[in-house]
LOBAPA-621484 format. One line per field, with one value per atom (N, C-alpha, C, CB): x, y, z; atom name; residue in one letter; residue number from 0. Coordinates in nm, 4 decimals, decimal comma. Each point is the difference from the previous one (the first is absolute). Glycine has a CB too. Layout:
# residues N
xx	X|...
yy	Y|...
zz	Z|...
kevex	CA|...
rokol	a|...
marlo	NUM|...
This chain:
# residues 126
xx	0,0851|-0,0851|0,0894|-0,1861|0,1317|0,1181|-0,0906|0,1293|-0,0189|-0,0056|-0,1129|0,2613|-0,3261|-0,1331|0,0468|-0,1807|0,3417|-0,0198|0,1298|-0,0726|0,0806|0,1174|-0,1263|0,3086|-0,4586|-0,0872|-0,0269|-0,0651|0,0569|-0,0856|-0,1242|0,1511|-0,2877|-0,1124|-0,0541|-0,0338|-0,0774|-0,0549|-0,1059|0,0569|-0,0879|-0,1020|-0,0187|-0,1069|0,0886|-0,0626|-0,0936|0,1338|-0,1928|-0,1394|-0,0024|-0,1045|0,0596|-0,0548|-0,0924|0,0589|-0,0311|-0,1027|0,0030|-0,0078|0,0634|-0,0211|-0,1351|0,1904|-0,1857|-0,1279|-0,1314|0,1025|-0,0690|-0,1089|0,0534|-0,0532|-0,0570|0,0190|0,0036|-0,0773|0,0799|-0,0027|-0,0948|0,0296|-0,1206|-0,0840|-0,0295|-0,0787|0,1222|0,0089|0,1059|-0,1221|0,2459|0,0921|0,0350|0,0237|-0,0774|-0,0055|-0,0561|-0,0112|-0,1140|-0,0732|0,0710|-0,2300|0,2797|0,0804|0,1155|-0,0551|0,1102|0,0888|-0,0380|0,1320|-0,2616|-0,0407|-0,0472|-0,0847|0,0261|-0,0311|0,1246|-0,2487|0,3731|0,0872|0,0998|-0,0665|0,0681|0,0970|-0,0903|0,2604|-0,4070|-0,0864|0,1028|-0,2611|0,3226|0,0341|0,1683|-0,2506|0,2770|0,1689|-0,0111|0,0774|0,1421|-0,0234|0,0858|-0,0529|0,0566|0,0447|0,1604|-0,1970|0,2237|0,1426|0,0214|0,0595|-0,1333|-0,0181|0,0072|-0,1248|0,2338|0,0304|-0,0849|0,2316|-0,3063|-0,0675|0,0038|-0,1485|0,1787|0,0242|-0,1004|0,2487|-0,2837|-0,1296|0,0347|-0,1689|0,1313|0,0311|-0,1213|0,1538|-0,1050|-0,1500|0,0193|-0,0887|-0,0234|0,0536|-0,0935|0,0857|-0,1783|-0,0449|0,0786|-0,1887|0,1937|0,1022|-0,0734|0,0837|-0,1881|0,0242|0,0349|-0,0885|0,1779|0,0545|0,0612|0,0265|0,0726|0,0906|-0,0086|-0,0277|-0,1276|-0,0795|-0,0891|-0,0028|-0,0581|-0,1167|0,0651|-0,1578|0,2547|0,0674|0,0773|0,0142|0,0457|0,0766|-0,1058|0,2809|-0,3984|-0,1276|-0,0403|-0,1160|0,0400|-0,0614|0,0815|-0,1293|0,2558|0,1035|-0,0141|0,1718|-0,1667|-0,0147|-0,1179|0,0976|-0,2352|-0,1345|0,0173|-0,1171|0,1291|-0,0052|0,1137|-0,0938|0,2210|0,1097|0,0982|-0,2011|0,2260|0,0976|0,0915|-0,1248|0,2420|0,1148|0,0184|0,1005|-0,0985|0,0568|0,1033|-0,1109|0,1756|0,1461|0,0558|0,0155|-0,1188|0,0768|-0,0201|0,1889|-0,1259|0,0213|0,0635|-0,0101|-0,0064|0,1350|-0,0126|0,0342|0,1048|0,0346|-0,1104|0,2120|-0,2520|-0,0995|0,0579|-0,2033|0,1579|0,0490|-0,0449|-0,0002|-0,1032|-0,0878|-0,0237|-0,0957|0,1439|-0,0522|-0,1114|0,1564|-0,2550|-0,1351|-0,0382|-0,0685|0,1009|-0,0538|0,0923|-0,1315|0,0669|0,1137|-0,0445|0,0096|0,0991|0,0021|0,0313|0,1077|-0,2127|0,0165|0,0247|-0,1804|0,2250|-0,0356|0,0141|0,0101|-0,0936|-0,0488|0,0347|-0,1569|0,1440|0,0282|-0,1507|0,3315|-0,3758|-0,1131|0,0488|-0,1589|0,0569|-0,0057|-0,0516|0,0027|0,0154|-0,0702|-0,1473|0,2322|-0,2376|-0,1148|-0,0632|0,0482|-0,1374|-0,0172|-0,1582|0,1888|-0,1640|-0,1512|-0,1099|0,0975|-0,2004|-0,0779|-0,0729|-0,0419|0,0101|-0,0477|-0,1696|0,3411|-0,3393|-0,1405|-0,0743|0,0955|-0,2240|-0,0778|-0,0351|-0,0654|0,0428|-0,0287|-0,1375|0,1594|-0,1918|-0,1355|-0,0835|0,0598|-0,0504|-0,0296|-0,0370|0,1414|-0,0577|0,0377|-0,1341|0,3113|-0,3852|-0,0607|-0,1475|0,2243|-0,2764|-0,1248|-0,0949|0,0708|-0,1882|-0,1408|-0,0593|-0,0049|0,0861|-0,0415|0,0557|-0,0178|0,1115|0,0628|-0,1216|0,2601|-0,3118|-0,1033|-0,1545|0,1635|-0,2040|-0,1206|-0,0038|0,0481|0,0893|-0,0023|-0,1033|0,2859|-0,2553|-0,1234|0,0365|-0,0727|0,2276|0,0142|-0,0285|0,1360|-0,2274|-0,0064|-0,1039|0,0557|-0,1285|-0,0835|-0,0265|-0,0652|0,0550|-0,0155|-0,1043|0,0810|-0,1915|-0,1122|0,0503|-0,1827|0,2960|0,0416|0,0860|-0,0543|0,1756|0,0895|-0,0355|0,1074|-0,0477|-0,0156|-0,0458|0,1795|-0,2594|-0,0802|0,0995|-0,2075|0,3677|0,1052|0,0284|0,0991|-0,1041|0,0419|-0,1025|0,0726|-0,1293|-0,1148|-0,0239|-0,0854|0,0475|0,0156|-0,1529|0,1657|-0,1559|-0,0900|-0,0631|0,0836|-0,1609|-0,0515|-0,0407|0,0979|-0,1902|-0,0246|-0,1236|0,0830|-0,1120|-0,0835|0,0267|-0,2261|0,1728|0,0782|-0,1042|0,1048|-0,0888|-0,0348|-0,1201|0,2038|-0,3473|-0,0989|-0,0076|-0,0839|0,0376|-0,0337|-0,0269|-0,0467|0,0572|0,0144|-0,0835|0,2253
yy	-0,1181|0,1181|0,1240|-0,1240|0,2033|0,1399|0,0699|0,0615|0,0714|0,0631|0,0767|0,0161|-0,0034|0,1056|0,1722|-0,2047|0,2311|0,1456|-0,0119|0,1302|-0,1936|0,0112|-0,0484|-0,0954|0,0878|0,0089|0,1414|-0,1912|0,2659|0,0865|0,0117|-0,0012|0,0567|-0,0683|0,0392|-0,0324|-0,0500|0,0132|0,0835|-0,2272|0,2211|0,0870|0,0484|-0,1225|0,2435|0,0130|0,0315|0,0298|-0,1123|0,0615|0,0430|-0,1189|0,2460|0,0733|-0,0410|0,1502|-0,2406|-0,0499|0,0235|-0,1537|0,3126|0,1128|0,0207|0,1468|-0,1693|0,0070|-0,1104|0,2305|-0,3011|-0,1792|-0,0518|-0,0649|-0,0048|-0,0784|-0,1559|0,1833|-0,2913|-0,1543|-0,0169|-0,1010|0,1059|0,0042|0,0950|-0,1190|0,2256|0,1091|0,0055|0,1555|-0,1991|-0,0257|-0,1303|0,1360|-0,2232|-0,1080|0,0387|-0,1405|0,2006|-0,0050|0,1070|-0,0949|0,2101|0,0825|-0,0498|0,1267|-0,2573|-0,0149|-0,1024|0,0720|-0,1800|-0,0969|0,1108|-0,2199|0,3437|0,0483|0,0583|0,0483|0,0227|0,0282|-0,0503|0,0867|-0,2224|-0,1014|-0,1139|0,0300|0,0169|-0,0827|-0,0076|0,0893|0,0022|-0,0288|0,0112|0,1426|-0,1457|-0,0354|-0,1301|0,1091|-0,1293|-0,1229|-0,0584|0,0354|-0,1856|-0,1249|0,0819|-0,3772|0,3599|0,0660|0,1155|-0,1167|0,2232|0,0864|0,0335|-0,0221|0,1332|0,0018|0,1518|-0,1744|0,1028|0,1727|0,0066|0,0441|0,0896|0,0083|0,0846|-0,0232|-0,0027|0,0924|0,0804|-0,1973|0,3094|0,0697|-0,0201|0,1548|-0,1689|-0,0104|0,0499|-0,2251|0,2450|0,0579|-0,0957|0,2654|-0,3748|-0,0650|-0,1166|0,0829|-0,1087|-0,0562|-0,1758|0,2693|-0,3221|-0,0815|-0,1155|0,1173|0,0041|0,0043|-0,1154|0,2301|-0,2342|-0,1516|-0,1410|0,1065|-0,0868|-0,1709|0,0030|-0,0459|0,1746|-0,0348|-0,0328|0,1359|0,0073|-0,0270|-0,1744|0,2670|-0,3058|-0,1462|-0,1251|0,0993|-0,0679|-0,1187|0,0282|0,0000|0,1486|0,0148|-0,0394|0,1518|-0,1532|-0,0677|-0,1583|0,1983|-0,2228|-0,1335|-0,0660|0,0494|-0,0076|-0,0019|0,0274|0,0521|0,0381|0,0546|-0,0813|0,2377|-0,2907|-0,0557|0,1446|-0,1995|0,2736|0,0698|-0,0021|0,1081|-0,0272|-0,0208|0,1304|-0,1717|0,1227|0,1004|0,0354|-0,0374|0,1776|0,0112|0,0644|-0,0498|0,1097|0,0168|0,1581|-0,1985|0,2518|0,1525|0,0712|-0,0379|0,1332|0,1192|0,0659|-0,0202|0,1038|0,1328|0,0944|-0,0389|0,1227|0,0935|0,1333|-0,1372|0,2108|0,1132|0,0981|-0,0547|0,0024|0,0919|-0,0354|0,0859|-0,0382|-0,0692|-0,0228|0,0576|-0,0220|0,0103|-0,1433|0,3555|-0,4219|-0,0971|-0,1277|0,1776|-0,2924|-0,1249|-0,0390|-0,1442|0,0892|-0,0260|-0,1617|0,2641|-0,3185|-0,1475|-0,0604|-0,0083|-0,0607|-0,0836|-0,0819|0,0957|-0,1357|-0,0888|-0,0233|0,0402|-0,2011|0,0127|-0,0991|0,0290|0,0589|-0,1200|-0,1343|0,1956|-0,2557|-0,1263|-0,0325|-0,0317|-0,0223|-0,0501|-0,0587|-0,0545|-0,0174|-0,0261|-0,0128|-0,0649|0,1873|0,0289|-0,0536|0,2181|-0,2471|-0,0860|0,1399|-0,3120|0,2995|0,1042|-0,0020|-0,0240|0,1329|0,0604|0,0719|0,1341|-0,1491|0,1337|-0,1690|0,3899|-0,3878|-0,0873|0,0140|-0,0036|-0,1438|0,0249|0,0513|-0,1662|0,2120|0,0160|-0,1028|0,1137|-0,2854|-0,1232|-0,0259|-0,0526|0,1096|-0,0518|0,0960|-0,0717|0,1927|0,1170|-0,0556|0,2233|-0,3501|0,0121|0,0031|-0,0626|0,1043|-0,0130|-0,1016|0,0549|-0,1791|-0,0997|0,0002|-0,1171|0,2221|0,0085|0,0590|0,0346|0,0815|0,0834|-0,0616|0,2092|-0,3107|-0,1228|-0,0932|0,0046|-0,0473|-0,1435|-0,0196|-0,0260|-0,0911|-0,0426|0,0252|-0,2009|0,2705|0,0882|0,0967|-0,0718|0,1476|0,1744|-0,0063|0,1231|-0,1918|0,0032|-0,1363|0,1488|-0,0448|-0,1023|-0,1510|0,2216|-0,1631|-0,0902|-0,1095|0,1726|-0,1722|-0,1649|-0,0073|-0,0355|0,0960|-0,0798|-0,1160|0,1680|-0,2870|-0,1175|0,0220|-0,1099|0,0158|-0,0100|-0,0206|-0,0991|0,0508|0,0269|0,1195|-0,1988|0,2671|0,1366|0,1093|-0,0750|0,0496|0,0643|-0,0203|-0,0085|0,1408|-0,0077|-0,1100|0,2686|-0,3105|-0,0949|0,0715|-0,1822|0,3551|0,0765|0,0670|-0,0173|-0,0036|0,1102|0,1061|-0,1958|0,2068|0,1272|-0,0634|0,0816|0,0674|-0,0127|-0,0909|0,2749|-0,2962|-0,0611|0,0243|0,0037|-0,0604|0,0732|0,0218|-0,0480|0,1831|0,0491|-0,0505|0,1079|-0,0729|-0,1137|0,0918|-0,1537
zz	0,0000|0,0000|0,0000|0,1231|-0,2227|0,0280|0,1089|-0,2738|0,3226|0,1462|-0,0684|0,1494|-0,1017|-0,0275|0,0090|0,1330|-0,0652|-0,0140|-0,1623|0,3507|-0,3723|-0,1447|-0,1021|0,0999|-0,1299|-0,0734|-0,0651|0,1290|-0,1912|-0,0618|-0,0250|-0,0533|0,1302|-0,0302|-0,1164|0,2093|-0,2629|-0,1462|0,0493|-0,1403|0,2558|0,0282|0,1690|-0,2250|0,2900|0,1473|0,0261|0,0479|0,0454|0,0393|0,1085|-0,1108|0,1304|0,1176|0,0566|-0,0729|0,2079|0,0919|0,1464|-0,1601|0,1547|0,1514|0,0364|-0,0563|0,1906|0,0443|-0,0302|-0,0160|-0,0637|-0,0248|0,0799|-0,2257|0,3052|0,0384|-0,1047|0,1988|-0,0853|-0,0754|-0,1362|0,2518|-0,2113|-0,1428|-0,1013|0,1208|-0,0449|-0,1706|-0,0653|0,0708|0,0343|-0,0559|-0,1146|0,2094|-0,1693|-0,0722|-0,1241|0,1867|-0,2052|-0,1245|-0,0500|0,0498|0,0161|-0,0819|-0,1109|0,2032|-0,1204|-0,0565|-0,1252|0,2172|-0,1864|-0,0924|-0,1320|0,2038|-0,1601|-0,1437|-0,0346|0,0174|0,0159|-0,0741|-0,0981|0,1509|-0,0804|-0,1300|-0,0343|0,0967|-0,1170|-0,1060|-0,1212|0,0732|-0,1264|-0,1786|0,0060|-0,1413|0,2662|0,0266|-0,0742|0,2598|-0,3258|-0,0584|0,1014|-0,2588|0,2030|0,1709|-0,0781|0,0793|0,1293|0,0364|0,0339|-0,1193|0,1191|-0,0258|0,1955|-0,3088|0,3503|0,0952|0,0637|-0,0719|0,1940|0,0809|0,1068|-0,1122|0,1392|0,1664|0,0359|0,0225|0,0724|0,0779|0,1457|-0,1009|0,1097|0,0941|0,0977|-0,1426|0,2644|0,0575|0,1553|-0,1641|0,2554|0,1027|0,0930|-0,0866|0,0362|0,0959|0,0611|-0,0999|0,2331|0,0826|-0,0083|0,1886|-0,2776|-0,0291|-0,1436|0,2044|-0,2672|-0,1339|0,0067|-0,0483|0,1278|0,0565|-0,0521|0,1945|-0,1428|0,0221|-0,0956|0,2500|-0,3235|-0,1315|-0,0813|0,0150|-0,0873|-0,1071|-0,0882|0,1313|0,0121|-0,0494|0,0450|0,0485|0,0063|-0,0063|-0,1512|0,2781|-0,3400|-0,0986|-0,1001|0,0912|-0,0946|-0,0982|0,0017|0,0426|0,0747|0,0237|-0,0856|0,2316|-0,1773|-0,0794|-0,1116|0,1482|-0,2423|-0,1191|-0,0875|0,1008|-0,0345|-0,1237|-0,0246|-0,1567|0,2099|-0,0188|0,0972|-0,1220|0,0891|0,0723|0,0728|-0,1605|0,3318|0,0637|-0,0050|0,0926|-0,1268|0,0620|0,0743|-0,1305|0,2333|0,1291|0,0455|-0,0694|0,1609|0,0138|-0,0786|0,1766|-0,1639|-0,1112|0,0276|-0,1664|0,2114|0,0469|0,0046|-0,0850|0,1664|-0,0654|0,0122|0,0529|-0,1054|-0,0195|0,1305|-0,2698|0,2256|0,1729|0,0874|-0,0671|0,1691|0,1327|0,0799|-0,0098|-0,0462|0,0710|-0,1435|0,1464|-0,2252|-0,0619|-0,0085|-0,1142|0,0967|-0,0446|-0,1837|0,3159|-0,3391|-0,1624|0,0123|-0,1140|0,0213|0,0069|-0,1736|0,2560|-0,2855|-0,1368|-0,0273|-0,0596|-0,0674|-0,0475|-0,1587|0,1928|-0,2304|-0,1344|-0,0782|0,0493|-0,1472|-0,0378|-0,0702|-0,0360|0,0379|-0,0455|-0,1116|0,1830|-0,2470|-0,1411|-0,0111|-0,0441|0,1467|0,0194|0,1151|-0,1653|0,2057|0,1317|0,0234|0,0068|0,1630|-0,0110|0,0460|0,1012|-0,1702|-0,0091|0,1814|-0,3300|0,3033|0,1921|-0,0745|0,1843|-0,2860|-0,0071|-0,0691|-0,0938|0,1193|0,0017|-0,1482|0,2533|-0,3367|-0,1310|-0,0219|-0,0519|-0,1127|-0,0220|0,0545|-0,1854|0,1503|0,0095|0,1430|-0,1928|0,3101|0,1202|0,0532|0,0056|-0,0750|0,0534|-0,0717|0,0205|-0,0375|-0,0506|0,0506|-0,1111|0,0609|0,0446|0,1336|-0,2595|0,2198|0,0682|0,1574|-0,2360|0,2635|0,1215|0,0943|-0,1039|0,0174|0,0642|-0,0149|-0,0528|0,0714|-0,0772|0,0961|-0,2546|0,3465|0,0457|0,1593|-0,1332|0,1290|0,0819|0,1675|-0,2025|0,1896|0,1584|0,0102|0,0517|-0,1480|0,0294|0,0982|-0,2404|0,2879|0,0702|0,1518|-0,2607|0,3890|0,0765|-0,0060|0,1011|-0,1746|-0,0033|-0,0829|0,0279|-0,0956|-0,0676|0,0537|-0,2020|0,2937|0,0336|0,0531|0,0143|0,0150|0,0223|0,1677|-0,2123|0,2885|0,1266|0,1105|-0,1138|0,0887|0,1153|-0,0179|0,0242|-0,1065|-0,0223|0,1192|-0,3047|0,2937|0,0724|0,1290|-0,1802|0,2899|0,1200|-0,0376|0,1430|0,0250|0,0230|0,0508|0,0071|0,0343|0,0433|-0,1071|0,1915|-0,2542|-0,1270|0,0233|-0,1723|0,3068|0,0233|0,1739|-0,2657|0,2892|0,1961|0,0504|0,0829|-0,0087|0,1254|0,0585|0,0288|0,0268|0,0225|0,0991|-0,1307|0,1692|0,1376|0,0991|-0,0923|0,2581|0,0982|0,0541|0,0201
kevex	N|CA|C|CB|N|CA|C|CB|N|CA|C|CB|N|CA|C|CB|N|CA|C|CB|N|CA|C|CB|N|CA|C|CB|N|CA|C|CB|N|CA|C|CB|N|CA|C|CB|N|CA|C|CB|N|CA|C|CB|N|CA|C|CB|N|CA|C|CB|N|CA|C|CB|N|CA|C|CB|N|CA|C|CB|N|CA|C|CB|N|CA|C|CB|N|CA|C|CB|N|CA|C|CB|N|CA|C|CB|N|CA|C|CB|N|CA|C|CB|N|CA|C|CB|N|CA|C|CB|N|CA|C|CB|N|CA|C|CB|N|CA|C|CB|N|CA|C|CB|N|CA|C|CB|N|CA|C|CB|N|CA|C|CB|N|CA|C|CB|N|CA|C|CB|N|CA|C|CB|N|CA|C|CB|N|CA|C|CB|N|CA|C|CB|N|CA|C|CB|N|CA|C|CB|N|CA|C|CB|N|CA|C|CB|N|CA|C|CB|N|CA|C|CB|N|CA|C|CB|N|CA|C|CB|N|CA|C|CB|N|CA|C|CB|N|CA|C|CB|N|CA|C|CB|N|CA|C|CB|N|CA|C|CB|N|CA|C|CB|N|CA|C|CB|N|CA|C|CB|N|CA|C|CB|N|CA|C|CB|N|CA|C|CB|N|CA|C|CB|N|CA|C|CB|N|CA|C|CB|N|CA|C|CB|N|CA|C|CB|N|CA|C|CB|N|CA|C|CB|N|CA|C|CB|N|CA|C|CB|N|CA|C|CB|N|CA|C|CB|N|CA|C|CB|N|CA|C|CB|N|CA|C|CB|N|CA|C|CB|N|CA|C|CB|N|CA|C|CB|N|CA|C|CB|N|CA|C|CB|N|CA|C|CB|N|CA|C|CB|N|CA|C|CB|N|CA|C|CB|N|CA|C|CB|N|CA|C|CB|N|CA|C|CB|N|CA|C|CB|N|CA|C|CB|N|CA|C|CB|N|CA|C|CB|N|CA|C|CB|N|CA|C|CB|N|CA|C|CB|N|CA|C|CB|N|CA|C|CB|N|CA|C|CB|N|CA|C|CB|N|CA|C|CB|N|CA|C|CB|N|CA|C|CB|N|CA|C|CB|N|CA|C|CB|N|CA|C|CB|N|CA|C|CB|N|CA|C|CB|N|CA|C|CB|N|CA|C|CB|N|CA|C|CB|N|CA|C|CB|N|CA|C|CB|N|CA|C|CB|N|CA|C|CB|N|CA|C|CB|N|CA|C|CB|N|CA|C|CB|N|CA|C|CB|N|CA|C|CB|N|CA|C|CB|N|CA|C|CB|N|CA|C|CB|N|CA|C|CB|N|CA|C|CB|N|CA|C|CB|N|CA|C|CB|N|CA|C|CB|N|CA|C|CB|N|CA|C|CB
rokol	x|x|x|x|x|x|x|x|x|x|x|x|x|x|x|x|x|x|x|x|x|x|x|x|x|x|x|x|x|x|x|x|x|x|x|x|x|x|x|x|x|x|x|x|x|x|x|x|x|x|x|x|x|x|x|x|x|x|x|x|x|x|x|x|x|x|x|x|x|x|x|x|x|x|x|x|x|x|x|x|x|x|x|x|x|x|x|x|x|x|x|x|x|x|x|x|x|x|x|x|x|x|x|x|x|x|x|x|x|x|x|x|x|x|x|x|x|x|x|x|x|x|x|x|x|x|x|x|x|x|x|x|x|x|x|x|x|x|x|x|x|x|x|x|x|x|x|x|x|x|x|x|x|x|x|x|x|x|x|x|x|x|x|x|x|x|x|x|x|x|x|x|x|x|x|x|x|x|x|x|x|x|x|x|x|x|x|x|x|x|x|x|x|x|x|x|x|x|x|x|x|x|x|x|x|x|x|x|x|x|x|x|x|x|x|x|x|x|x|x|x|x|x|x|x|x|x|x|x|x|x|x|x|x|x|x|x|x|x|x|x|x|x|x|x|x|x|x|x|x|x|x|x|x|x|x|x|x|x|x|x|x|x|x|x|x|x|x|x|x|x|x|x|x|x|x|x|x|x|x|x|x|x|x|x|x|x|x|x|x|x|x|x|x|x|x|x|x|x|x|x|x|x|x|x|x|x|x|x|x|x|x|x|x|x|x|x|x|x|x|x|x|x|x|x|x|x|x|x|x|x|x|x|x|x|x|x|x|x|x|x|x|x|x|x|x|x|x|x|x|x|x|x|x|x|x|x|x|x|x|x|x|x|x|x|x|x|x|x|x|x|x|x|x|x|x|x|x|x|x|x|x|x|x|x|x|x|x|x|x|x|x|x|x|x|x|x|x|x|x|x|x|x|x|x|x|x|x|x|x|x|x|x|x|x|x|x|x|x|x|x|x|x|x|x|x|x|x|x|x|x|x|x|x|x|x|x|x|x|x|x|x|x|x|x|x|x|x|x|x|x|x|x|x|x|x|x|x|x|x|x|x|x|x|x|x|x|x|x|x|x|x|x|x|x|x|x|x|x|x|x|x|x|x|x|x|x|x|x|x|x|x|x|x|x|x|x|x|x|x|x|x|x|x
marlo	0|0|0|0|1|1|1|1|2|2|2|2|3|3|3|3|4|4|4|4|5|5|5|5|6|6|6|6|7|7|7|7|8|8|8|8|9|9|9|9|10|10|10|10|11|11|11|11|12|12|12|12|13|13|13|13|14|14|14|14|15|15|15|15|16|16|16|16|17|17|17|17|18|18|18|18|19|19|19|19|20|20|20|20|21|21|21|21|22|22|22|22|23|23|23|23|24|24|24|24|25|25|25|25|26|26|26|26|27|27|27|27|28|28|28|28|29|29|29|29|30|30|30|30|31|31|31|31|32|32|32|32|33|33|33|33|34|34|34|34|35|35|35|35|36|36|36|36|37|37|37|37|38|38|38|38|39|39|39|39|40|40|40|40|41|41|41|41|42|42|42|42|43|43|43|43|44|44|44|44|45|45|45|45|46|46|46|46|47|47|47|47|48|48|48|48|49|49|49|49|50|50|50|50|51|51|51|51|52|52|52|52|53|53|53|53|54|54|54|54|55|55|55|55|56|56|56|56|57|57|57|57|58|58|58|58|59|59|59|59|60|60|60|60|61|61|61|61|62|62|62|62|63|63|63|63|64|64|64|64|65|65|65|65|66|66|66|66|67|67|67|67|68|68|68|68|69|69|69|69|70|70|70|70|71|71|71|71|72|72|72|72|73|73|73|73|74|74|74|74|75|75|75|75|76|76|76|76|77|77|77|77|78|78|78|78|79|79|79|79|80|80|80|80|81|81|81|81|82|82|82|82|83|83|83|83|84|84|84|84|85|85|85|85|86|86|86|86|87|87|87|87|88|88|88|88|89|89|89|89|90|90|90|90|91|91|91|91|92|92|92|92|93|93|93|93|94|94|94|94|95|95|95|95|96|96|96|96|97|97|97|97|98|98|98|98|99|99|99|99|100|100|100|100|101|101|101|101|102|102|102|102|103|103|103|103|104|104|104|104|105|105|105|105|106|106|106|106|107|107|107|107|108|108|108|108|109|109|109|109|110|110|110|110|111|111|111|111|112|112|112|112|113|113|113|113|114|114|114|114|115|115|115|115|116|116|116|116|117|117|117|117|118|118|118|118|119|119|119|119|120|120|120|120|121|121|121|121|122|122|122|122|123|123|123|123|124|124|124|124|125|125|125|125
């Protein structure tokens, strides 16, 4: 693996002030049309950059590479290198159909009879 601060990045993303999940999607929409290899470092100032960044690599198929110098001290700089073939995180058209919103759990009255308190109206008055 080369040292992540002797990289040049292909691209940075500004992710001051996001937290975990805006950060993430910030970064999933910025190197949508990056090509594999393609090296980015992200600036970020949330303190659990550490542990998302090299899980979401983990998940996704890309390569963490680590810290890098930052320039500023109020932020840390991390990077990454893409992958050729990264496993997708955004849910397909296919995965989003009709039939999700249709099924026979949207409603208590079919869930199955263990499912269901054994109290289905209170208790009668004493």
């Amino acid at each position: 693996m080369t040292a992540p601060n002797s990289v040049t990045p292909d691209l940075t993303v500004d992710g001051t002030g996001l937290l975990c999940v805006q950060l993430l999607l910030r970064l999933r929409a910025q190197i949508a049309d990056l090509p594999a290899g393609a090296v980015v470092h992200i600036h970020t100032t949330d303190p659990a950059a550490p542990l998302d960044l090299p899980a979401w690599c983990h998940l996704t198929g890309h390569e963490y590479l680590g810290p890098v110098p930052s320039p500023a001290p109020d932020r840390e700089v991390y990077a990454l290198r893409l992958t050729s073939a990264p496993v997708r995180t955004r849910p397909t058209p296919a995965s989003c159909s009709s039939t999700a919103t249709t099924s026979a759990w949207t409603s208590p009255s079919t869930w199955p009879s263990s499912s269901r308190s054994s109290r289905a109206s209170p208790p009668p008055a004493v």
